[in-house]
C-alpha positions in Angstrom: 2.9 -25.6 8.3 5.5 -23.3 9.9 4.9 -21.9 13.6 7.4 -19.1 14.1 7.7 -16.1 16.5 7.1 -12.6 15.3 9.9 -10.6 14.5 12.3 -13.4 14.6 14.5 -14.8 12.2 12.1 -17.9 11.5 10.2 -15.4 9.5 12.3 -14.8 7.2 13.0 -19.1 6.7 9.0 -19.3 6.2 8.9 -16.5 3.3 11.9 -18.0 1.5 9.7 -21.2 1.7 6.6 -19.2 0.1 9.4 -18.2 -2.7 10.3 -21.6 -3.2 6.7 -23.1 -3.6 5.0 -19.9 -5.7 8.3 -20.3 -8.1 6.8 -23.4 -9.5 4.2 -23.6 -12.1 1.3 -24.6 -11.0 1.3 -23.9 -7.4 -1.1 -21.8 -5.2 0.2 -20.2 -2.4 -3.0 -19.1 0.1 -1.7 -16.2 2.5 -3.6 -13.9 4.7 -1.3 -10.9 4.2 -2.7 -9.2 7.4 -0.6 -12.0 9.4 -3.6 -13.5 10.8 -6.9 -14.4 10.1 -9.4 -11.1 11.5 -13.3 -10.0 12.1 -15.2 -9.3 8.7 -16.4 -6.1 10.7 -13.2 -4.3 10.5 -13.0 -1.3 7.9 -9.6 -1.6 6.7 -7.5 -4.8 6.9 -3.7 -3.7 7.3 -0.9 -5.7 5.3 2.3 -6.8 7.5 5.7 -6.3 5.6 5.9 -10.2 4.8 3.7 -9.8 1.4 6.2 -7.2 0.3 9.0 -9.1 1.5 7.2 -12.1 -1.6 6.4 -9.3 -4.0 9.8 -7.9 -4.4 10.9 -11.3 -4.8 9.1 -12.9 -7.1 10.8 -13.8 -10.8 8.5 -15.3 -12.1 4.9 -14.3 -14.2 2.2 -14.6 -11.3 -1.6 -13.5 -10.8 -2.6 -12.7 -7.5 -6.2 -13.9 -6.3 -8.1 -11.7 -3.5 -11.0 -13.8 -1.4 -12.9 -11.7 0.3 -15.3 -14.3 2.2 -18.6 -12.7 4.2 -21.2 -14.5 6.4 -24.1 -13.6 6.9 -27.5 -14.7 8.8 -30.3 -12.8 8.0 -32.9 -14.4 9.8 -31.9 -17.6 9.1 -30.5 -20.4 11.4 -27.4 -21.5 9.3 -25.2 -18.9 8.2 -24.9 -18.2 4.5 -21.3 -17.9 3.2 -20.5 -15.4 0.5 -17.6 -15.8 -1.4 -15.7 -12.8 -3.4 -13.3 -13.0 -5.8 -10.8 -10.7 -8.2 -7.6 -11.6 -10.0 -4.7 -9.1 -10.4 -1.6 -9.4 -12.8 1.0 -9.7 -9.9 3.4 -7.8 -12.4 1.2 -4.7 -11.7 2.0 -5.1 -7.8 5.4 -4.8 -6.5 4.7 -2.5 -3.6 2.7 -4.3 -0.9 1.0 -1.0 -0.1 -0.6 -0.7 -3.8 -1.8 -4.0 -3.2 -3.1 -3.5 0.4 -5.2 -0.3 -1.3 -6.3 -2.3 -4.2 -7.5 -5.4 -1.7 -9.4 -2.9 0.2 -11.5 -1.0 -2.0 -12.6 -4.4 -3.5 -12.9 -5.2 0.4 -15.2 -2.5 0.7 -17.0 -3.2 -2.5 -17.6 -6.8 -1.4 -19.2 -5.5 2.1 -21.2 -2.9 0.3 -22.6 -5.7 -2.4 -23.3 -7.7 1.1 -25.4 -5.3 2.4 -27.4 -4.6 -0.8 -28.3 -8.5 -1.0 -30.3 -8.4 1.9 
């Protein structure tokens, strides 16, 4: 696990890290692209440069696996966990921003689905 300080140069030694693991076959590489983990309840979830920084970078064929995870209580006294899933052809996403739009219109689809369960 890497700590590092925003806007430093450690950033940059943790993403060339990321390069080095996701260039091997066979690897995953679990990011949250917003630089931190964040509430459920927000309406749009906002990218930091650090995905683009990956995606321009990348040689090699990948796919790109959004999780959208949702809890939810009803009326229940354990939470029930919902989880979301959609694969992308990383080839189709070299621009963090298409990717950021992409994850959240399956974001919102995910909340939407959510609220339909109940």
């Amino acid at each position: 696990m890497f700590l590092y300080k925003k806007s430093t140069r450690d950033i940059f030694q943790t993403l060339d890290y990321c390069l080095e693991v996701m260039q091997s076959a066979g690897n995953m590489l679990l990011l949250f692209p917003q630089g931190e983990i964040q509430s459920m309840h927000k309406e749009y979830i906002k990218f930091e440069s650090g995905i683009g920084y990956l995606l321009k970078r990348l040689s090699i064929d990948y796919n790109i696996i959004i999780n959208i995870n949702l809890v939810d209580y009803n009326s229940e006294k354990r939470p029930q966990l919902n989880a979301y899933f959609k694969i992308l052809d990383g080839q189709e996403y070299k621009e963090f921003t298409s990717l950021e739009k992409t994850f959240n219109m399956f974001y919102t689809e995910c909340k939407t689905k959510q609220v339909a369960a109940k």
